[in-house]
C-alpha positions, 0 to 999 in steps of 0.5 A: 748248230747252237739250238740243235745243241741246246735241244739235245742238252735240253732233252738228255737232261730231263731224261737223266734227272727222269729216269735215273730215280726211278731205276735206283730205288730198288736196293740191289746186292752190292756191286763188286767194285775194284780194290781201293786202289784210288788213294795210293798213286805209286808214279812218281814216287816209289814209295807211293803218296795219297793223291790228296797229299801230292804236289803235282797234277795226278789223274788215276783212271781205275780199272772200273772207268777204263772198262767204259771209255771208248775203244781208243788209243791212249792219247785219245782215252786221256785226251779230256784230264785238264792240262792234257791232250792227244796228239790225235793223228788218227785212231790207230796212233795217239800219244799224250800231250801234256801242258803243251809238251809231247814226244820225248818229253813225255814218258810214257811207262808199263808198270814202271818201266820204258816201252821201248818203242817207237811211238816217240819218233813220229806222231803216226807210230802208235804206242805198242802198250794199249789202254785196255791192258791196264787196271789202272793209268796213272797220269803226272803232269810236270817234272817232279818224277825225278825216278825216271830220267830226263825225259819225264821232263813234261809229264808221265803215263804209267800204264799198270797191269796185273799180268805178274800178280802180287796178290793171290786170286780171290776164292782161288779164280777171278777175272772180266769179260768186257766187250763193246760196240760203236755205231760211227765205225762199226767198231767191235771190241772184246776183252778176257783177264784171268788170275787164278791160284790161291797161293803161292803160285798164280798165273793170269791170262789175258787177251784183247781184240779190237777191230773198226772200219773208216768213221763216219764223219760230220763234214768232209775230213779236209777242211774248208781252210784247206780246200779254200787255200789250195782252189779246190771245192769244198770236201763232201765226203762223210767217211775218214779214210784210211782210218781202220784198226785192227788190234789183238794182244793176249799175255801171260804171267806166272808169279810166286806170292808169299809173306816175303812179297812177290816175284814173277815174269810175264809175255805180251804179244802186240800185234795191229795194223792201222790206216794212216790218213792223208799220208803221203809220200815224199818222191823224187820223179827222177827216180824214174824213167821217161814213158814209166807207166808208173811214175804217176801211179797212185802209190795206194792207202798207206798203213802201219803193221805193228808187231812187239813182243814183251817179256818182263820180270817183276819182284816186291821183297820185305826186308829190314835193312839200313832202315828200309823195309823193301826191295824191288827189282824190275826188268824187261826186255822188248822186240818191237817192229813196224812195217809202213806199207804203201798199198801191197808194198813194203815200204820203211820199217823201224826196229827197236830193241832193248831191255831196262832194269830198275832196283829200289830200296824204299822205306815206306809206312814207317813213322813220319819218313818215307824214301827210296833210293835205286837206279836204273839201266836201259840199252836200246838198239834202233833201225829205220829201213827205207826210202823214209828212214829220216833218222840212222840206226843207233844204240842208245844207253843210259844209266841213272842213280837216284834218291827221293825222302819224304818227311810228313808231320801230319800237319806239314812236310817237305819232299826232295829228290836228286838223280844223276844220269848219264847217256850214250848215243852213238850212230855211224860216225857219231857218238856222243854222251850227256850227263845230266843233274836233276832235283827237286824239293817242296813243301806242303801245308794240311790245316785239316783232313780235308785242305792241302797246299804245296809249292814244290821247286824242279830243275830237270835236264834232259839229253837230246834223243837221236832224232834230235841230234841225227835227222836228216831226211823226208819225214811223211808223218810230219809232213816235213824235211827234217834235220837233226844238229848232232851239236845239241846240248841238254836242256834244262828245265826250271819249273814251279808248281803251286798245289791246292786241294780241298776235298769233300767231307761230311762237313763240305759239299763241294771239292776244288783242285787247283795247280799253277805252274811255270817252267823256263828252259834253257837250251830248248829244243825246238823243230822249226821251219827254215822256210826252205823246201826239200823233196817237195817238202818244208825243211825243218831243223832242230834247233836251241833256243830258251823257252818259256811255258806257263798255265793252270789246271782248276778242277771243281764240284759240288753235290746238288743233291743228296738222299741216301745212296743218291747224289747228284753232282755237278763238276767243272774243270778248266786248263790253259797252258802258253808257250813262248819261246826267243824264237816265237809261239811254240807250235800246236800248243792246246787252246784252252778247254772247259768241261762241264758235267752234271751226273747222276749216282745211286746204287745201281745206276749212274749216268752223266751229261759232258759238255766241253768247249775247246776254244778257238787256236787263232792267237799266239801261232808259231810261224807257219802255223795255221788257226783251228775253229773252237769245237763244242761236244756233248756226250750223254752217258749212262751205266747200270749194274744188273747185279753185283757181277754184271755191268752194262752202259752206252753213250751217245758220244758227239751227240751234235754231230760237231766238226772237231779238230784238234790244233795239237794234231799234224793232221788237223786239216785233213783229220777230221774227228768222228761223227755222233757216235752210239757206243754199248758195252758190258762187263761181267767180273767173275 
């Protein structure tokens, strides 16, 4: 295995430093590129900050980058940004995990505002906002978002849009076509966006379409762990079941731009279904009668249907007043379902509906302070209907008021931020409200345009979410006999972050990202097993206990070589993370993870080679936990502009045909990742 990675690294890397010269010396009409949209990151703060200037962990994927990642969910597009992964439970469902810390604790957001679905629930609901809509994600690890709530506690994605424009179209009419293609799932995808009118009306459209069969597969999807301990013989199969997508959304937005700012509203429509492999459901043989000719009967593949429908209202006001300079106004309401089908039956569904409203006053670009003060309301109703409905309907509210300052003498600056929320849960026979205090506050140090230090301080407090307080029932996507304690408290979160940035200048080579962090919790709420059984089931329970998590993320690069337009550079990055809590080893905390890419750039041309080791998760286990072998992946990738509107790049993805499974995912021994996979696709911006 190793000498047939060495020969395909060995043979991909002569072929790019070869090639790609050659195809870059003739001078090209400039590409049309995206806005310079990668300085400002606007989560987290509502007035927006410098990526180089913040004081925690932020990845910015540009519209540019997520045009040429593979068809996936968003857990797996993001899964390779030190100090985050995927929860990985199969194509059609992943959510992100970051610095050891999912579900709940993890917001994920669409142009600033809560999604309002399911997805938090169970690893198996898929996030109802795709990748692909986006111009651009941004993703923040830690708790510093303090705008958002108590459950950004470990981290956000914000998932950015331009469906209610803000700027009218460039020559009156602009927009893509994008569309690509994969080999190890007969994956097809196809993209349109379009933004027309110069002013002050502009209306944009949008649609996605994607659809794949069952991947292939280096080694049978269960793994010989698995088979070994259960007496079987070892799995041969080459396909994951039960692992097909079938995806379209399309939406549209009307907006009215003016020297004022901006207002506008928009609809989306989601509309997927999605196999779900391995899964299975929990059932009791007395609920049928001796000599049934079905009581054995295999209940058939199950799938997800997934249908949401979004409606949204967006606005951006110049004012003056009480020394700040915009008003924004957000709101969105949500009608979200999906049906978990067992073969041609309908088996349970889950219902969420409900609406959230953001209003800020922000000071921004105005001297050496910014801030901004707001608040934000959200109602949510929740229904699960079925045989595996583990968790009762409820009606979840939350109001939260905040203010964030930001003093910044070029040299030096400090930042704060407090936010006070309240939350109401309430279920048959239960209701309950927590209210919760955040802050937080940090310093920073710029000796030069190109070095910034930061060390910033959080103390964050989340609610319980209703799975946490009401579970009790058979919960297939974990494979588990879940119970909630309706006598949970908040938890609070005590978090330090040390930042170093050294960026690449016409006086530096190289660039070095650097973030330490540590966070202790009390009151952590954590899923453990009871070592009892239910429904043929291991019986989990929600429980409170202190907890301690603590790593870094090192981010490194260095330009090789440089003429004229021409570059090539060598990148390195680097993240472990622990988790430890009274109770033991937190469960499915990310082994460490190195990746190493050397690239090519020029004018026309640009191309890489990945390579990223993923170490063994054989120490530190929860209790019950099983161990995952370390992995090994290598992609070639390669991408070249025709002329300054049309693009095209394919890569070679798992170019080693490695077995790959992931120990943050619930399905790692019966999932197993894709095989060597030939991706192509192109672009064309008009």
């Amino acid at each position: 295995m190793q000498t047939r990675m060495v020969l395909t690294l060995s043979v991909s890397l002569a072929a790019l430093l070869a090639v790609s010269p050659v195809l870059a010396q003739s001078a090209p009409p400039t590409p049309q590129k995206d806005e310079d949209i990668t300085e400002i990151v606007v989560t987290g703060t509502a007035y927006g900050v410098s990526k180089d200037a913040l004081m925690s962990n932020v990845d910015v994927l540009t519209r540019s980058a997520i045009e040429q990642k593979p068809a996936e969910g968003l857990g797996d597009m993001l899964a390779n940004l030190p100090g985050v992964r995927s929860s990985a439970f199969a194509p059609g469902a992943s959510r992100p995990v970051i610095r050891g810390l999912d579900g709940f604790r993890v917001l994920l957001l669409n142009n600033g505002m809560g999604a309002i679905d399911a997805s938090a629930v169970s690893p198996d609901h898929a996030t109802a906002t795709d990748p692909v809509e986006a111009q651009r994600i941004e993703v923040l690890r830690g708790p510093s978002a303090l705008i958002y709530g108590g459950n950004a506690i470990g981290g956000i994605v914000n998932i950015i849009d331009d469906r209610i424009a803000s700027a009218p179209a460039k020559d009156g009419v602009e927009g893509r076509f994008t569309t690509q293609a994969s080999s190890v799932d007969n994956g097809k995808q196809l993209g349109l966006n379009v933004k027309t009118g110069r002013g002050p009306w502009v209306f944009t459209a949008d649609a996605l379409k994607r659809k794949s069969d069952d991947y292939k597969t280096p080694v049978g999807p269960e793994s010989r762990r698995l088979t070994n301990a259960e007496g079987e013989e070892p799995d041969t199969r080459d396909r994951q079941e039960n692992s097909a997508v079938d995806l379209s959304t399309y939406g549209s937005g009307l907006s009215y731009v003016g020297d004022f700012g901006f207002a506008g509203l928009s609809v989306k429509h989601t509309d997927t279904t999605y196999g779900v492999p391995g899964h299975s459901h929990a059932e009791d043989p007395s609920d049928h009668e001796e000599g049934d000719d079905h009581a054995h009967e295999d209940e058939g593949p199950v799938t997800i249907g997934l249908k949401q429908t979004r409606y949204d209202f967006r606005s951006s006001v110049n004012i003056a007043f009480a020394g700040f300079n915009k008003l924004t106004a957000d709101a969105g309401y949500t009608d979200y379902k999906h049906t978990e089908f067992e073969g041609e039956e309908v088996g349970t569904r889950f219902l969420s509906d409900g609406y959230e409203a953001r209003v800020n006053l922000i000071r921004q670009k105005m001297g050496d302070v910014s801030g901004a003060v707001g608040f934000n309301v959200l109602e949510r109703h929740f229904e699960a209907i079925g045989a595996e409905a583990f968790v009762p309907s409820s009606t979840t509210r939350e109001f939260g008021a905040y203010a964030q300052s930001r003093l910044d003498k070029g040299t030096w600056g400090i930042e704060g931020g407090l936010r006070g929320d309240r939350k109401e849960i309430a279920s048959a026979g239960f209701s309950n409200e927590f209210d919760n205090l955040s802050g937080s506050l940090g310093g920073f140090w710029k000796p030069s345009d190109h070095a910034f230090f930061g060390l910033s301080v959080t103390r964050s407090e989340r609610a319980p979410s209703d799975v946490e307080l009401l579970a009790d029932g058979p919960h297939a996507g974990t494979g588990a006999y879940e119970i909630g304690d309706a006598a949970l408290k908040s938890e609070t979160g005590y978090s330090v972050e040390a930042t170093g940035h050294w960026q690449m200048d016409s006086h530096s080579a190289f660039s070095f990202d650097a973030h330490l962090y540590s966070s202790r919790f009390d009151n952590f709420i954590d899923l453990r097993p009871t070592g009892d059984n239910e429904d043929g089931l291991p019986v989990y329970r929600y429980v409170q206990t202190d907890a301690d998590f603590w790593g870094f993320e090192l981010e490194g690069g260095v330009n090789l070589w440089n003429r004229g337009a021409q570059a090539v550079r060598l990148d390195l990055a680097y993240d472990y993370v622990r988790g430890k809590s009274d109770l033991g080893d937190i469960a499915r905390i990310a082994p460490s993870a190195l990746t190493a890419t050397l690239g090519y750039e020029g004018e026309r041309w640009k191309s890489h080679v990945e390579v990223r080791h993923v170490a063994a998760a054989d120490t530190h286990l929860a209790e019950f936990e099983t161990p995952t072998e370390a992995y090994t992946a290598v992609n070639v990738f390669g991408s070249y502009w025709i002329n300054s509107k049309v693009s095209v790049f394919a890569e070679l993805r798992n170019a080693t045909d490695e077995e790959i499974r992931e120990h943050t995912s619930v399905q790692k021994d019966i999932l197993v990742g894709a095989g060597r996979n030939l991706r192509a696709g192109l672009t064309y911006r008009f």
